[in-house]
Every structure is written in structure tokens, then in C-alpha cells.
C-alpha positions as CSV (number, residue, x, y, z in Angstrom):
1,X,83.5,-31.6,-171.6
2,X,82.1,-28.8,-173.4
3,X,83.8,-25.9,-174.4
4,X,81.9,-22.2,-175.2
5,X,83.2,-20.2,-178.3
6,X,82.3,-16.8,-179.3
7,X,82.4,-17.1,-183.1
8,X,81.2,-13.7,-185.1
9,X,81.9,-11.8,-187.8
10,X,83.5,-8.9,-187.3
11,X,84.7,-5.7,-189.6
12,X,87.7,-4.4,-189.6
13,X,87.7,-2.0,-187.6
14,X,86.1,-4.0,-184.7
15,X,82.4,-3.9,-184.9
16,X,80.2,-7.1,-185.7
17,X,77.0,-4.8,-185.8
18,X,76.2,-1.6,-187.3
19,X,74.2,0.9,-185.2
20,X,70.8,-0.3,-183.8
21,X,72.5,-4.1,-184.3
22,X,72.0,-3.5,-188.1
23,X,73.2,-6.5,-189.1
24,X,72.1,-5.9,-193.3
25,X,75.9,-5.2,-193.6
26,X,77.5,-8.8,-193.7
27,X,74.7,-10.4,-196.3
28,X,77.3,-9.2,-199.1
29,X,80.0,-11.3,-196.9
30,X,77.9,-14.5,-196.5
31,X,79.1,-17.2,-198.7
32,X,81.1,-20.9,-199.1
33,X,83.5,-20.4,-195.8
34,X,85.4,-23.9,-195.0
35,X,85.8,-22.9,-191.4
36,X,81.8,-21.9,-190.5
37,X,81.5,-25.4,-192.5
38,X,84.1,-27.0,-190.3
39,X,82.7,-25.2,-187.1
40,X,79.2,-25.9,-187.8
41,X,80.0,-29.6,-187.3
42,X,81.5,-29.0,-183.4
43,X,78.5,-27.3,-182.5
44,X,76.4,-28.7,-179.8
45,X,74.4,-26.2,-178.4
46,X,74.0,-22.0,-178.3
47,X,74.1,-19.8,-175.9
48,X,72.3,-16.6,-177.6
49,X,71.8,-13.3,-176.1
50,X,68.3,-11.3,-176.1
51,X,69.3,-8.9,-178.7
52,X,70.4,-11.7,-181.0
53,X,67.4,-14.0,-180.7
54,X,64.7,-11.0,-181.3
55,X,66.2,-9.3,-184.4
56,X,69.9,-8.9,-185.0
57,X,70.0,-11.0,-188.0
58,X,72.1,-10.8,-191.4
59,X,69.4,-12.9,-192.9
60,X,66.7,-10.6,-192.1
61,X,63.9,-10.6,-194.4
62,X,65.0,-13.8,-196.2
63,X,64.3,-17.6,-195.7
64,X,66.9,-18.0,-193.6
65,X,65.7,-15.3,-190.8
66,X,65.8,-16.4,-187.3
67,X,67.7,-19.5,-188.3
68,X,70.9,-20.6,-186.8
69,X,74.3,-20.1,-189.0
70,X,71.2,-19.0,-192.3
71,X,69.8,-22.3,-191.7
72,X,73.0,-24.9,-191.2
73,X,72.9,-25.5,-187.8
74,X,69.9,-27.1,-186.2
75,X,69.9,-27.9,-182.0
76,X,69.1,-26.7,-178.6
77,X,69.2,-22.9,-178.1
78,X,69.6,-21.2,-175.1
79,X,68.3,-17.8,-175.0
80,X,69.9,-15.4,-171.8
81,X,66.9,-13.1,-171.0
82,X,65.0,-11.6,-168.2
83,X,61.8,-11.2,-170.6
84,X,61.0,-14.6,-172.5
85,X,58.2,-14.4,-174.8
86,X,54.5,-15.8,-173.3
87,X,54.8,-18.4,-176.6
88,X,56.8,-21.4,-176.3
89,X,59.4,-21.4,-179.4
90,X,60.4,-24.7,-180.3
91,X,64.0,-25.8,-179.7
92,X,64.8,-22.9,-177.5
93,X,64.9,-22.6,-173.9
94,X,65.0,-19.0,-171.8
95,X,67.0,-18.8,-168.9
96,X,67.2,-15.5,-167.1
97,X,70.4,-16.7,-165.2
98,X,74.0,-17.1,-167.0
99,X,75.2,-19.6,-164.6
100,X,72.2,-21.9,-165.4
101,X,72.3,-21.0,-169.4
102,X,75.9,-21.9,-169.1
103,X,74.9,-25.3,-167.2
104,X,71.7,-26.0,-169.4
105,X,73.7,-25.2,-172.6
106,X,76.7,-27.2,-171.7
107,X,75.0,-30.6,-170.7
108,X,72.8,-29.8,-173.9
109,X,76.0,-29.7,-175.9
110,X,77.1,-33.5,-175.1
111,X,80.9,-32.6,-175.2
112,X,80.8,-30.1,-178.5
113,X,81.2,-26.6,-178.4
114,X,78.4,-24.1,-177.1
115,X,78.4,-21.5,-179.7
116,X,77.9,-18.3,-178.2
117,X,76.3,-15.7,-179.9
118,X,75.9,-11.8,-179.4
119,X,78.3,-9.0,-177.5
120,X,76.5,-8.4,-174.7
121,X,76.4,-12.5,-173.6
122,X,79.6,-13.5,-174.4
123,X,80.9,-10.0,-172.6
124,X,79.1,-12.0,-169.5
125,X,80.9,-14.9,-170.3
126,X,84.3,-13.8,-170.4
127,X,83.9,-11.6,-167.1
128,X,82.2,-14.8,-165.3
129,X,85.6,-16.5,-166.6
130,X,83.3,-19.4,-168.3
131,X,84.4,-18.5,-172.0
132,X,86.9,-20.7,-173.7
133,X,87.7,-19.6,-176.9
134,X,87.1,-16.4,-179.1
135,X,86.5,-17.4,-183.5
136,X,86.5,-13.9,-185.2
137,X,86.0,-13.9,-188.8
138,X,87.0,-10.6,-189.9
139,X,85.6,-9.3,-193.2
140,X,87.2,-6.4,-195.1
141,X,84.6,-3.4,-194.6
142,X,84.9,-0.4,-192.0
143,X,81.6,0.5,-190.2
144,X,82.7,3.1,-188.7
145,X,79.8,2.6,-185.4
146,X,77.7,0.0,-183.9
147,X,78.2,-2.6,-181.4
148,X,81.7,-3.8,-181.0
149,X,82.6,-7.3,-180.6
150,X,84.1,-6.3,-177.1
151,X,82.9,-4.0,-175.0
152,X,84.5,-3.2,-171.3
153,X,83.8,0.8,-170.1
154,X,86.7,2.0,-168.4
155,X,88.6,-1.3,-170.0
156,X,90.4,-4.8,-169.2
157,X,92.8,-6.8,-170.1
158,X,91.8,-10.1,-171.0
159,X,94.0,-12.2,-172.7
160,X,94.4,-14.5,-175.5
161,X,96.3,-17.1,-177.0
162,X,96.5,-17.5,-180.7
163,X,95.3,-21.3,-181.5
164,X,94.7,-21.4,-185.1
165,X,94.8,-18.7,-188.5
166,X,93.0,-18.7,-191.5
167,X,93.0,-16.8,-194.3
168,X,90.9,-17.1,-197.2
169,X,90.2,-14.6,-200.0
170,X,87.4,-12.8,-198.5
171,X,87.8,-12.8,-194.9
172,X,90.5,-14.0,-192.2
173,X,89.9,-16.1,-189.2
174,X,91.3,-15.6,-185.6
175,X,90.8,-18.6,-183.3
176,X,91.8,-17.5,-179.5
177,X,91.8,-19.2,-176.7
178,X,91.0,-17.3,-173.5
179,X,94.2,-17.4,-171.2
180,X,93.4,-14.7,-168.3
């Protein structure tokens, strides 16, 4: 059956956009990464929020924009919106319900991983108690604002298990797994 991860990259000090979801900050971070390689494989199907699909992209004016993982990743997206656009876009599917993204995405994923991407969907995700695991790749930077890879007003406590560590010269990798 098949699982949903939240993979991003995240700075230091806990943001994985800077302010507006300006995302020009991690282009000087992209490069060879064993583990996105690895991961990339595992990946069946994404679940992407709104704000993700229309614009918050590091590859942003590049080749790559608008292209899963810079271009590595082909296969079914699932966007979560309440506004899909009046032009079909091939490949991706809007659903303006999570528990029918989640469904749609799944079955779509044929027993890999549903990578989910952006804060605001996988926040849905964890509080609807569907999301698995949580893949931060932390990069060495402070932002200082923006959107943070986690946010709960008036807070939570959801906890985590540590399933796997990498550290590489650039970044390091924390692999959780979503106890509670």
C-alpha cells in the first residue's frame, strides 16, 4: 500500500520558503544528492498543494520551471485546490477535496510513495492523520522569514520517529516517520 511523504528542503532555521514562497533561495543548494536520487525512484504519485503548483518553484525562470524534482520525476500529479484552472494540464488532476486527492493519489501511486509537496497540504495531511513519513533535507542558510515547514497556530504536538540520517557535505537528511 502506498505511503505519503512530505519531502522538502528546508533551512536551518526551519523555513522551506522565503517570504511570498520565494523559493530563488535553494537554486545555490540544488545539485548531485544520492538521497533525492534514491527517493526519486519510490515515487509514485504527488500530492501538491495550490501554492506549489502555480509558482513556488526553485527552478523558476529556468528549463526546469514547473517540472517535478527540476525535471527527474515524471507521473500523475494531484493538485489540492478549490480553483483549478479552465485549461486541462496534462498529467495533473485537481481535486478540491483531500480525502479524494489522498484516494486518487494513492491508487495512482501503485504501492510507491505519494510525494507530498507544499506546507499548507501536507499540514492537512498530518492533522487528517493520513501522512506517513516526514524527509527534510536541511541546507545550511538562515532565512530568517517565510513559510515554515510546519505550521500549527496555537501549536501541537505531533510526533516522530527517527527512521533514517544522512549527512552529506552540503546538506543533512531527516527521515521521520509520523508516530502520533
Amino acid at each position: 500500500m502506498s505511503k505519503l511523504l512530505y519531502s522538502v528542503t528546508m533551512s536551518a532555521d526551519g523555513f522551506i520558503a522565503g517570504p511570498g514562497g520565494d523559493m530563488s533561495w535553494l537554486s545555490e543548494h540544488l545539485g548531485p544528492n544520492p538521497l533525492v536520487d534514491e527517493l526519486i525512484g519510490q515515487i509514485g504519485a504527488l500530492l501538491v498543494g495550490n501554492r506549489t503548483f502555480r509558482g513556488d518553484d526553485p527552478h523558476k525562470d529556468t528549463e526546469s520551471e514547473g517540472k517535478a524534482f527540476g525535471g527527474g520525476w515524471e507521473g500523475p500529479q494531484f493538485v489540492l485546490t478549490h480553483h483549478a484552472p479552465d485549461a486541462q494540464v496534462p498529467g495533473v488532476t485537481f481535486v478540491n477535496a483531500l480525502d479524494e486527492a489522498v484516494a486518487a493519489a494513492k491508487t495512482a501511486a501503485g504501492g510507491k510513495y505519494v510525494n507530498v509537496l507544499g506546507a499548507d497540504v501536507a499540514r492537512q495531511c498530518l492533522e487528517a492523520g493520513v501522512l506517513d513519513e516526514i524527509l527534510t533535507f536541511v541546507t545550511p542558510v538562515l532565512l530568517g522569514d517565510g513559510v515554515r515547514l510546519f505550521d500549527h497556530p496555537g501549536g501541537t504536538n505531533v510526533k516522530l520517529e527517527r527512521v533514517r540520517l544522512d549527512e552529506m557535505p552540503h546538506t543533512t537528511s531527516l527521515w521521520y516517520r509520523v508516530t502520533g
